[in-house]
N, C-alpha and C positions, 0 to 999 in steps of 0.2 A: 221162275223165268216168266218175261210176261208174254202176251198170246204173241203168237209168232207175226203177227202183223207187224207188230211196232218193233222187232226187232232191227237193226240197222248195222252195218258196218261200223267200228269203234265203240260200240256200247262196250260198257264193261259189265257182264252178268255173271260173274263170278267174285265172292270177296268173302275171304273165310282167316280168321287170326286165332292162332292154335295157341292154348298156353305153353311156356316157356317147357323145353324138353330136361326132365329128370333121369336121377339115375332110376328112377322107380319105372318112370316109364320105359328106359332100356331092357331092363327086368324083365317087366313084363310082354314089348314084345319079342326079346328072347323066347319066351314062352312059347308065346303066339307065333309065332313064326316058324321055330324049329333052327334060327340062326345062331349060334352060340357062340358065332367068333367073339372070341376073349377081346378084339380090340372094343369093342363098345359097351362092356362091363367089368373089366379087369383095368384098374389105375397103372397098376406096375406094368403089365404087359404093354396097354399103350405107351405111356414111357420108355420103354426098353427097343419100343418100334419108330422113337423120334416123336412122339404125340405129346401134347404138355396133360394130356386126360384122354379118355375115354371121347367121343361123338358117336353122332346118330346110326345107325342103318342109312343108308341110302332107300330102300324099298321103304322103310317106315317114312320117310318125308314122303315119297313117291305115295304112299298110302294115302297123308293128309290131305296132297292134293287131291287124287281121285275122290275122299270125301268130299273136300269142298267141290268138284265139281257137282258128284253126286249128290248133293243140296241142295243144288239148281235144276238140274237135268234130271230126270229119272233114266234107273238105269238102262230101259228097256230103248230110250228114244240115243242113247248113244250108240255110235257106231263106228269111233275109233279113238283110242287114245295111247298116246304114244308119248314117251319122255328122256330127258338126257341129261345126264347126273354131272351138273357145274363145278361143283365145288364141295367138300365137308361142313357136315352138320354140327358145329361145335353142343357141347351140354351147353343148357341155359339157354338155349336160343330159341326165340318165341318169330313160330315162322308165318308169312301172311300167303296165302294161295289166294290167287287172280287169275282170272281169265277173259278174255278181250274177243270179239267177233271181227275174225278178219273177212269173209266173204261169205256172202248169201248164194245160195246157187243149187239148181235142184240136179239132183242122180238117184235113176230107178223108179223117176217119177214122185219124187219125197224133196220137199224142200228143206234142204239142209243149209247149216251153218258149221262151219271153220273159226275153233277158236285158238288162239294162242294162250297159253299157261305158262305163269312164272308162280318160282314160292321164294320169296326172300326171307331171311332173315331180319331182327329189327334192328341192324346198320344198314341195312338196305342191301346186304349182297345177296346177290341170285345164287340159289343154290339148284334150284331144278328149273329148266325150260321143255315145254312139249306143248303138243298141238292136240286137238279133239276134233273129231267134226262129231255133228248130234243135229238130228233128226227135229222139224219142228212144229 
């Protein structure tokens, strides 16, 4: 991020593009997670649930973002982040996390910024929307 002077309204300081989502990485955050719903690693099971395959986690996109935030922001200077789960994370889909400064404005004597967060897919559909404010 750069020094909180020059930040502004509409700036965009967040932009992160995650490689394309495998079954490997389903796997493994299976793992990681301790989520082992069969819909996001088992082919038949999603099938059998209307699914043409298996997709993502929702916390796993959820995760990416909060990476890509946490590339900009350190995590000690945030102090909210909150999200709301759009749409399914197909396999193969290579997701971009942004985040945009919607207002400057100090509380508790800290001058903070309000950002908005989107993570699309590479057809361009939203898959997560939330907001962060962070410390600057």
């Amino acid at each position: 991020m750069t020094a909180s002077g020059d930040i502004r309204a509409g700036d965009r300081i967040v932009h992160k593009v995650f490689p394309p989502i495998t079954r490997h990485t389903l796997a493994l955050y299976c793992g990681a997670s301790g989520d082992h719903n069969p819909i996001h690693v088992d082919i038949d099971f999603a099938k059998a649930a209307g699914f043409p395959d298996v997709f993502a986690h929702g916390m796993l996109v959820m995760a990416c973002l909060g990476q890509a935030l946490t590339d900009v922001v350190p995590p000690s200077k945030l102090r909210s982040f909150a999200t709301r789960f759009v749409s399914i994370t197909q396999l193969g889909a290579k997701l971009t996390c942004e985040g945009t400064v919607t207002e400057l404005f100090v509380e508790d004597g800290e001058r903070r910024a309000r950002l908005a967060l989107t993570t699309k897919d590479d057809r361009g559909e939203v898959k997560l929307e939330g907001s962060a404010v962070v410390a600057l």
